[in-house]
C-alpha positions, 0 to 999 in steps of 0.5 A: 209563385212559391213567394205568393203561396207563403203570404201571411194572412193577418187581422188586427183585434182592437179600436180602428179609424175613424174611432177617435183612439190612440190605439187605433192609429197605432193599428193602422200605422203598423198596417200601413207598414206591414202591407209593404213587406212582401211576405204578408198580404194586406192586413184586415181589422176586426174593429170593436165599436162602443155604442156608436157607428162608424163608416170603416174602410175596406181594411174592417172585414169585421166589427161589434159592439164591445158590450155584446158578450156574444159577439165575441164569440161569434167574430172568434168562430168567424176567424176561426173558418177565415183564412187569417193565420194569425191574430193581433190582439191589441190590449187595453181594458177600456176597449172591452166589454166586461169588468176591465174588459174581461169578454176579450177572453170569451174570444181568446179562449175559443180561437184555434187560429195562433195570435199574439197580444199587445198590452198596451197598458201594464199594471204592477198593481192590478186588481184579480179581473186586471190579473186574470185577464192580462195572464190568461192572454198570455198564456194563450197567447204565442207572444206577449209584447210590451212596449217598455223594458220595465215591463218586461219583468212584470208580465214575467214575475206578476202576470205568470208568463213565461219569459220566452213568451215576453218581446219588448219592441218599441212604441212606433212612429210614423216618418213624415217629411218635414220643414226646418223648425225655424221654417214652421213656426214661421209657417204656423206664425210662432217665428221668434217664440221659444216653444213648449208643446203638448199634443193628444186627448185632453182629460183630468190625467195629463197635468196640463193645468200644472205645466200652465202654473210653470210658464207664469214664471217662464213668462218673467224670464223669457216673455217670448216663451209661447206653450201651445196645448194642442188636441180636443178633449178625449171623445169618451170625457166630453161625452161624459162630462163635457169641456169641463176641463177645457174650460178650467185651463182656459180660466186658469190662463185668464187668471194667471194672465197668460193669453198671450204665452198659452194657446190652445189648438181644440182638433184633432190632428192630423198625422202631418200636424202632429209631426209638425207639432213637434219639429217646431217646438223646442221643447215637449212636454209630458206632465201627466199624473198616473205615475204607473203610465207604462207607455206614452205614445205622444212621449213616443212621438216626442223621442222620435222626432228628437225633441227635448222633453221635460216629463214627470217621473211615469214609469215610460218617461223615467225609462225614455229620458234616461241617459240625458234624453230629457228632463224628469220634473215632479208630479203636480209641481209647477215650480220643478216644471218651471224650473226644468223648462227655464233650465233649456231656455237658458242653456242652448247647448244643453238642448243640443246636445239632448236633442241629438241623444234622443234623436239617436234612440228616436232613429230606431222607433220610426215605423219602418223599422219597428215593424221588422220586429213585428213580422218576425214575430208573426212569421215565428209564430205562423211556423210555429202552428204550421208545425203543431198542425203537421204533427197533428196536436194543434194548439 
């Protein structure tokens, strides 16, 4: 009885599926585990629409538009008469209405329920609203969390937050039972091909176009070697500005006279093919541009399954690939990703021996276990308002 009176309450702040976002999977694979600890109930979603409708599920007890400035304030007054103790707020300026998604702080501010934040996107450079923003969160918030040790420090030293304030906990990765790589490439028809892969939103940013140049040289060496690009085009680009990208790589092949050692796979994956993306190749690839990117969730996925990775040198990849898990190539430069890529291919027991290395860090990243970290910190800090409350100086 006494376990069941003590269940915690928690809401999750942010984009959720249907919407097609990186950050929304992220919200419902941390969901889906933390409604399996017994101390928490079933976590609920308050979902931030851009200007389309979405047919959410049970999970949603709240939506709004992001650019309705006042609908912030109202879903804050919402939680505040709810019975959820305590807020996650998934943080990434896009998703917000404002400049740089400042009317996330209309909602901050008015909350009288405890909350945490997640920044997922951590500048070192940020304009004064990137500023304002991310260190008023903090200063509201009972914990920052970031996902990279090297952004520890910045949210500390630029952002003004105190250091007992900052969690650095993983980028998750759900657990899904899989085939032999040998027995899906067979499956998916690549048996006997040497496989260099890349998931997620296709937009300007991910380089794919440099890692296309790199397997015209791969391709003289090893004829077998097959890269597959595989995801749709990011929903916001395509409504912006359509396949325009798409259709340049697709050029770029015919040109290069690559069709039979580039494929591209248009949809969006599900959880299971992008597990199974990964398995069957023999190396993932990450050749993306920002070099200030402090989190990659496809990088993450990559690490967890143990695959090889070759990246240019962001700031997540040059943490993640340290200590021999991978291979850092410079940025907008085919022939250093040729020359990494060929590096494997030519060494299987190289490839062994970093695949083991990060399978071993990737062990501690899967879900199940991050998770434990999480509802640690929300336990802490439901305590923590549960005692200012006694003391009657509620925060």
């Amino acid at each position: 009885m006494e376990n069941k009176l003590n269940k915690r309450n928690v809401a999750f702040l942010g984009t959720y599926l249907p919407r097609e976002c990186g950050l929304a999977t992220f919200t419902q694979d941390m969901m889906n585990e933390l409604e399996k600890i017994r101390d928490f109930n079933p976590p609920r979603v308050v979902a931030v629409n851009n200007n389309a409708t979405y047919a959410y599920g049970k999970k949603v007890m709240m939506s709004f538009n992001q650019n309705h400035r006042w609908e912030y304030i109202r879903i804050a007054l919402e939680l505040n008469r709810s019975n959820v103790d305590l807020l996650v707020i998934q943080h990434e300026f896009g998703i917000y209405g404002g400049e740089s998604g400042e009317y996330v702080l209309d909602l901050a501010e008015r909350l009288t329920i405890p909350f945490i934040v997640i920044f997922h996107t951590v500048l070192t450079a940020p304009n004064p609203k990137q500023f304002q923003i991310v260190a008023r969160l903090g200063e509201l918030s009972r914990r920052s969390i970031t996902m990279a040790q090297s952004t520890v420090a910045d949210l500390h030293k630029i952002y003004g937050i105190p250091a007992a304030k900052v969690s650095m906990i993983h980028h998750g990765v759900p657990s899904v039972e899989t085939e032999s790589r040998e027995q899906l490439k067979t499956r998916y028809g690549y048996a006997d091909r040497q496989i260099v892969s890349t998931f997620g939103f296709l937009s300007l940013g991910k380089g794919i176009e440099y890692a296309i140049e790199a397997m015209s040289g791969v391709k003289v060496k090893h004829p077998d070697a097959l890269y597959i690009v595989w995801g749709k085009t990011h929903p916001v680009v395509k409504q912006e500005v359509g396949e325009v990208y798409r259709q340049k790589l697709v050029d770029l092949v015919s040109r290069l006279e690559l069709n039979e050692n580039v494929i591209f796979v248009d949809k969006l994956l599900t959880q299971e093919e992008v597990v199974h993306s990964l398995v069957l190749s023999d190396i993932y690839m990450t050749p993306y541009l920002g070099k200030e990117q402090a989190v990659s969730g496809t990088l993450a996925y990559g690490i967890g399954y143990g695959r090889v990775i070759i990246s240019t040198p962001y700031r997540y990849a040059t943490e993640m690939l340290a200590d021999g898990r991978g291979l850092l190539a410079d940025f907008r430069d085919p022939k250093s990703l040729e020359t990494s890529i060929l590096d494997i291919m030519d060494h299987p027991d190289k490839k062994n021996q970093m695949e083991q290395k990060t399978l071993d860090l990737g062990r501690t990243m899967i879900w199940n276990q991050i998770v434990l970290q999480y509802a640690a910190i929300i336990r802490d800090s439901v305590q923590s308002e549960t005692q200012y409350t006694i003391q009657g100086s509620v925060i």
